[in-house]
TITOR-266560 format. One line per field, with one value per residue: x, y, z of N, C-alpha, C in turn; residue in one letter. Coordinates in steps of 0.001 Angstrom, whole numbers, always signed. Layout:
<recs>
neast = (X|...)
nnorth = (Y|...)
nup = (Z|...)
caeast = (X|...)
canorth = (Y|...)
caup = (Z|...)
ceast = (X|...)
cnorth = (Y|...)
cup = (Z|...)
residuo = (A|...)
</recs>
This chain:
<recs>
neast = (+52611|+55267|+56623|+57656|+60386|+61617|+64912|+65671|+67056|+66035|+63605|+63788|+65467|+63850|+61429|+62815|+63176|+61138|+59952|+62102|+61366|+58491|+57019|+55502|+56748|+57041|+58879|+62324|+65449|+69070|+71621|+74469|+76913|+78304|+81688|+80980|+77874|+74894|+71736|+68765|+65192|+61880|+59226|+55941|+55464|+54325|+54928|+57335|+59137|+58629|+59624|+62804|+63001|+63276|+66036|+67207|+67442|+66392|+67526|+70024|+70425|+69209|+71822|+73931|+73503|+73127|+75112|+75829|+75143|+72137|+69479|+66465|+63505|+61180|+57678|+55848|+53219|+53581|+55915|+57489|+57764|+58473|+61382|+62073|+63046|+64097|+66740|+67769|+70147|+69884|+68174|+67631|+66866|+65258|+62435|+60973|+58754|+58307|+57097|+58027|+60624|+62434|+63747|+65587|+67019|+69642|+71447|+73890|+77770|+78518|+76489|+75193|+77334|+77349|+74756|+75408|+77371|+80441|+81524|+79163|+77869|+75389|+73744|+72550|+72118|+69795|+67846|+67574|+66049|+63793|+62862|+62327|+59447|+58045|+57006|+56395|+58694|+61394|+64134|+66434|+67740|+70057|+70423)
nnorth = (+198616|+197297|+193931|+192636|+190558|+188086|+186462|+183118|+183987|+186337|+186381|+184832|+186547|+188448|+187075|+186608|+189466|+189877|+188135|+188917|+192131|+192096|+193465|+194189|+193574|+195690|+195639|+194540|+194869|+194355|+196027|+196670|+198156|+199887|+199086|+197759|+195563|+196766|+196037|+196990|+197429|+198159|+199443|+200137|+203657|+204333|+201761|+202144|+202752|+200950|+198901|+199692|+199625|+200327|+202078|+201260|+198341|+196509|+196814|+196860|+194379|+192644|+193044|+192087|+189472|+189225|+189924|+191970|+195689|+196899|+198611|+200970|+201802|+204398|+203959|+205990|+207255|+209510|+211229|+213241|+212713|+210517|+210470|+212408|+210506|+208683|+210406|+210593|+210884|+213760|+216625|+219093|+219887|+221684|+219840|+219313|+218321|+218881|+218088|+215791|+215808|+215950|+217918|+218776|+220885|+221745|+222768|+223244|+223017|+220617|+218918|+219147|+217197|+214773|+213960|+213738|+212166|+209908|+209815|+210731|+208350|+208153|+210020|+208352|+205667|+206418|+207340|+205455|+203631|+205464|+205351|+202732|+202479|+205027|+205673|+208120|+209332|+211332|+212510|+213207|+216213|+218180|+221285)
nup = (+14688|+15731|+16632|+19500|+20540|+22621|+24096|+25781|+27788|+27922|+29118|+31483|+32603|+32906|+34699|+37125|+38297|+38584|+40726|+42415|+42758|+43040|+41150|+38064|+34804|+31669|+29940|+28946|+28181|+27050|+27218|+25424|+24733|+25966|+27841|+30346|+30695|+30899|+32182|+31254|+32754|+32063|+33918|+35169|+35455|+38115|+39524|+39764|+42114|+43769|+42509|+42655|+45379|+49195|+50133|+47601|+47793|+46506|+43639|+44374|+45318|+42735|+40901|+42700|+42497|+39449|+38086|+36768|+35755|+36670|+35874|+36064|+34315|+34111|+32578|+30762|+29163|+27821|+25823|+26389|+29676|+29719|+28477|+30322|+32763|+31223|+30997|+33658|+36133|+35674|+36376|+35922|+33511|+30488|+28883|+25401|+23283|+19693|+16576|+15830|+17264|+20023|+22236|+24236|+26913|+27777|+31002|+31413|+30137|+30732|+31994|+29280|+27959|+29336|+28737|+25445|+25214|+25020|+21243|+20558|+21598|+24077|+23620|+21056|+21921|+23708|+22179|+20503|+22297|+22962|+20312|+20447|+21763|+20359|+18019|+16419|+17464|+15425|+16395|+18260|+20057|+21822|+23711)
caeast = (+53485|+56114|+56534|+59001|+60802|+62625|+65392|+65522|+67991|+65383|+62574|+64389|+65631|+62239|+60883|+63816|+62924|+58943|+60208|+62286|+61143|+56844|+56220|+55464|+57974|+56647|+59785|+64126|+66536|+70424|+72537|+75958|+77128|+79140|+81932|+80287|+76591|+73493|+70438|+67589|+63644|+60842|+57724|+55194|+55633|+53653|+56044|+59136|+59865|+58721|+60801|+63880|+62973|+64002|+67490|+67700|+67369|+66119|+68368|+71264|+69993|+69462|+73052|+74572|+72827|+73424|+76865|+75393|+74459|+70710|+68515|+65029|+62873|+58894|+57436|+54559|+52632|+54071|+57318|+58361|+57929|+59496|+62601|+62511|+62709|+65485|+68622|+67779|+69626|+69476|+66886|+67260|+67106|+63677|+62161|+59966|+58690|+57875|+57298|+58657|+62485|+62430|+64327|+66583|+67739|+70392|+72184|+75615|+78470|+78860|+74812|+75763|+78376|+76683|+73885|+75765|+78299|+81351|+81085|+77059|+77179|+74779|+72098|+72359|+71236|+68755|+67203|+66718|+65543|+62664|+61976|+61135|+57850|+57208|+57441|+56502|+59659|+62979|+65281|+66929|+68742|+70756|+70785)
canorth = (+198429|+196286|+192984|+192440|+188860|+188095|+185119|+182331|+184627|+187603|+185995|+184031|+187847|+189016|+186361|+187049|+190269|+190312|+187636|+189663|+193715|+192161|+194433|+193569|+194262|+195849|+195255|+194192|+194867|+194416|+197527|+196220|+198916|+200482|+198318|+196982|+195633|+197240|+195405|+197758|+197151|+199110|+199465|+201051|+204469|+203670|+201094|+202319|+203048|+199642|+197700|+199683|+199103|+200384|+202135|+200673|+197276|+195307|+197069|+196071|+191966|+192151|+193654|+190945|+188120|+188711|+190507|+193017|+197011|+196982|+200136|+200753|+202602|+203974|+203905|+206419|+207484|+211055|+210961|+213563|+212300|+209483|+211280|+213106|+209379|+208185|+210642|+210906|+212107|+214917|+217164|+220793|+220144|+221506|+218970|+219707|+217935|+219705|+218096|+214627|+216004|+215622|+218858|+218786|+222376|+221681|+224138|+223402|+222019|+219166|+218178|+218544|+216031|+213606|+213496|+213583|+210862|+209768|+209762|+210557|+206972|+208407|+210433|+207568|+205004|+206961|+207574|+203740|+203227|+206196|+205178|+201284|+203167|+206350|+205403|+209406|+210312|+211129|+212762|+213901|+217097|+218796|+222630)
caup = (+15836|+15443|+17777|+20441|+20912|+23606|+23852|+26762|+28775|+28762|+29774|+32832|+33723|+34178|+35924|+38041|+38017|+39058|+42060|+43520|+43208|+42978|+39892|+36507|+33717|+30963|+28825|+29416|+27348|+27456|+25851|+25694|+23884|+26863|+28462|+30949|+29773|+31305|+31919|+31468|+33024|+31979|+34478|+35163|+35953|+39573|+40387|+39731|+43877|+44411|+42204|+43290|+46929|+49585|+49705|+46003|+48016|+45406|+42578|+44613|+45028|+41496|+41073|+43066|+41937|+37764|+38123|+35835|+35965|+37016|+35450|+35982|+33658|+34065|+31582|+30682|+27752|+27270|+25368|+27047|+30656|+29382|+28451|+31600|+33689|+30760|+31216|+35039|+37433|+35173|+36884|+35843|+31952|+30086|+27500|+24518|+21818|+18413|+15158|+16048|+17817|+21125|+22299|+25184|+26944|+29042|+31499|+31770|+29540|+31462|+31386|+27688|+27459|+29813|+27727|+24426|+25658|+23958|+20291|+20656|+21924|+25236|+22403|+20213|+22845|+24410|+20758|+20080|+23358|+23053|+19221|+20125|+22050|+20407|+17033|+15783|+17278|+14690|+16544|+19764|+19876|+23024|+23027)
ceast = (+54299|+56455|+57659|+59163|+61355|+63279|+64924|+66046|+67049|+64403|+62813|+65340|+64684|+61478|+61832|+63159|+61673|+59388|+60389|+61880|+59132|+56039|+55728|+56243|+57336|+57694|+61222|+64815|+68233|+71252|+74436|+76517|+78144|+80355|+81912|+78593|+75762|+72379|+69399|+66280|+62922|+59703|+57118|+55608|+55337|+54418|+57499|+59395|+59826|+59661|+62331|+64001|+63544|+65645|+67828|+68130|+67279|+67099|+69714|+71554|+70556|+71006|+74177|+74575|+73614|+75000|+76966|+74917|+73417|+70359|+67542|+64060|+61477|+58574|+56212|+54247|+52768|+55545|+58465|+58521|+58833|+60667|+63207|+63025|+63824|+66861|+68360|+69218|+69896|+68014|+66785|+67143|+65672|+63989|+61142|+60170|+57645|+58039|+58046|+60648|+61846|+64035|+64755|+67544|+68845|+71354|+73363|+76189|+78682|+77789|+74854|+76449|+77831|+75803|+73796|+76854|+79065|+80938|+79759|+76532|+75501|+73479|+71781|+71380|+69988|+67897|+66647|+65624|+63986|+62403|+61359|+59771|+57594|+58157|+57734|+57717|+61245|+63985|+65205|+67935|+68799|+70818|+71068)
cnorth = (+197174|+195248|+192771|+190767|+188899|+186294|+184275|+183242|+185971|+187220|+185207|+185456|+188381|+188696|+186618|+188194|+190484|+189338|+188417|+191204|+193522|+193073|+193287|+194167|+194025|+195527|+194847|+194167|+194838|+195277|+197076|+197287|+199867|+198604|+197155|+196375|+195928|+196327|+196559|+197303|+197944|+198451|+200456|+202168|+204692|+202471|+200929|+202245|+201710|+198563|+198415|+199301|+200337|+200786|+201683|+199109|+195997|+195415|+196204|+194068|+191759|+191818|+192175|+189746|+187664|+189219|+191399|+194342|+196824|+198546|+199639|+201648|+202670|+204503|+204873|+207104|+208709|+211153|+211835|+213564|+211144|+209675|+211556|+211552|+208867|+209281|+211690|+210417|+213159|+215512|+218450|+221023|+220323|+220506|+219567|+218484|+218598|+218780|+216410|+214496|+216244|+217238|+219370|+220120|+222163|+223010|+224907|+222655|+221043|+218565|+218195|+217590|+214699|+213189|+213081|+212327|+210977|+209585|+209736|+209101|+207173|+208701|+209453|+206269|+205170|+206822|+206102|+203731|+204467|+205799|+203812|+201857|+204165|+206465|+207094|+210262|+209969|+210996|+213433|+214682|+217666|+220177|+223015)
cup = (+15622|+16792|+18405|+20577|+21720|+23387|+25408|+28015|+28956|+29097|+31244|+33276|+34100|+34610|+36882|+39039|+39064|+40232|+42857|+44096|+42903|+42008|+38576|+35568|+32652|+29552|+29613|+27841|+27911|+26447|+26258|+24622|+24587|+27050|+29477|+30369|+31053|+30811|+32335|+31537|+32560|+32866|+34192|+35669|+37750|+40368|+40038|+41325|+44439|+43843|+42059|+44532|+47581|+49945|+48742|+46910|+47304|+43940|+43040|+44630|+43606|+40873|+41415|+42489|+40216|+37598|+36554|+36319|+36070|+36377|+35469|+35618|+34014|+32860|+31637|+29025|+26716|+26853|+26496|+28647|+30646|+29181|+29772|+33133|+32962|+30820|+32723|+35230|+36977|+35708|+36040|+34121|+31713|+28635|+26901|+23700|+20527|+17183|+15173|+16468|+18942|+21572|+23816|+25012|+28229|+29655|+31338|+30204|+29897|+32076|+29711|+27452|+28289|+28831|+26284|+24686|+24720|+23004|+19665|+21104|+22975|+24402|+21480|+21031|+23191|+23039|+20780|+21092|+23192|+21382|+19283|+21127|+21486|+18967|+15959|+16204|+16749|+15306|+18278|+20161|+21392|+22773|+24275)
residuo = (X|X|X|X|X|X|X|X|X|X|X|X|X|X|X|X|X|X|X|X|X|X|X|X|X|X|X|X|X|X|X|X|X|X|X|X|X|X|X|X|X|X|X|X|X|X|X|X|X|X|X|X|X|X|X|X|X|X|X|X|X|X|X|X|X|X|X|X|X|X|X|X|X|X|X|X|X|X|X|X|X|X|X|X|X|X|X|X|X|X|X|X|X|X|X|X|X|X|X|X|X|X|X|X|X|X|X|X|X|X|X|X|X|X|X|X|X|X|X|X|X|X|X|X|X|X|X|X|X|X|X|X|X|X|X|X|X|X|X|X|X|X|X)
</recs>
């Protein structure tokens, strides 16, 4: 398993973080990889509702406060629940995993292209983001 570092600026976001939504943050990352930059949380799967709050109460504080996108990930031990929790508010898509691909059935053309994003930027993301936990998995295909 390979070790995570964090700099001065992510460790003074998730003390931030555990102040204001009372969870514990299992990880933070920042994906600047879009125009705007996204700060992504991982919890626990069990307190995801609490550290959005409220009408997304506490997402929005956060929001205000860093003058950054807020996301909040749960985290659980099944890749593919995990999946199903990263390209939310996708609901109606089935997941599989076979063989180390992660196998995304989506309905529509336009749950396809969300999930494939410009230039696969959207499947490419998502990919990192599910291979730093779930090291047995390659790939992430849309069908």
């Amino acid at each position: 398993m390979s070790k995570i570092t964090y700099n001065l600026e992510l460790m003074n976001l998730m003390n931030l973080f555990e102040k204001v939504t009372r969870t514990r943050v299992k990880d933070c990352f920042i994906d600047e990889s879009n125009e705007s930059s996204l700060l992504t949380f991982v919890v626990q799967d069990y307190d995801v509702g609490r550290a959005i709050g409220k009408q997304a109460a506490n997402v929005k504080h956060l929001e205000s406060m860093l003058k950054k996108r807020v996301r909040i990930l749960g985290f659980n031990n099944s890749p593919v629940q995990f999946v199903k929790g990263l390209i939310y508010p996708v609901q109606d898509a089935e997941i599989e995993l076979s063989e180390g691909t992660i196998i995304i059935k989506a309905k529509d053309a336009k749950t396809k292209g969300f999930l494939i994003g410009r230039n696969q930027s959207a499947l490419k993301n998502n990919l990192d983001i599910v291979q730093k936990y779930f090291k047995d998995v390659h790939q992430i295909k849309i069908i």
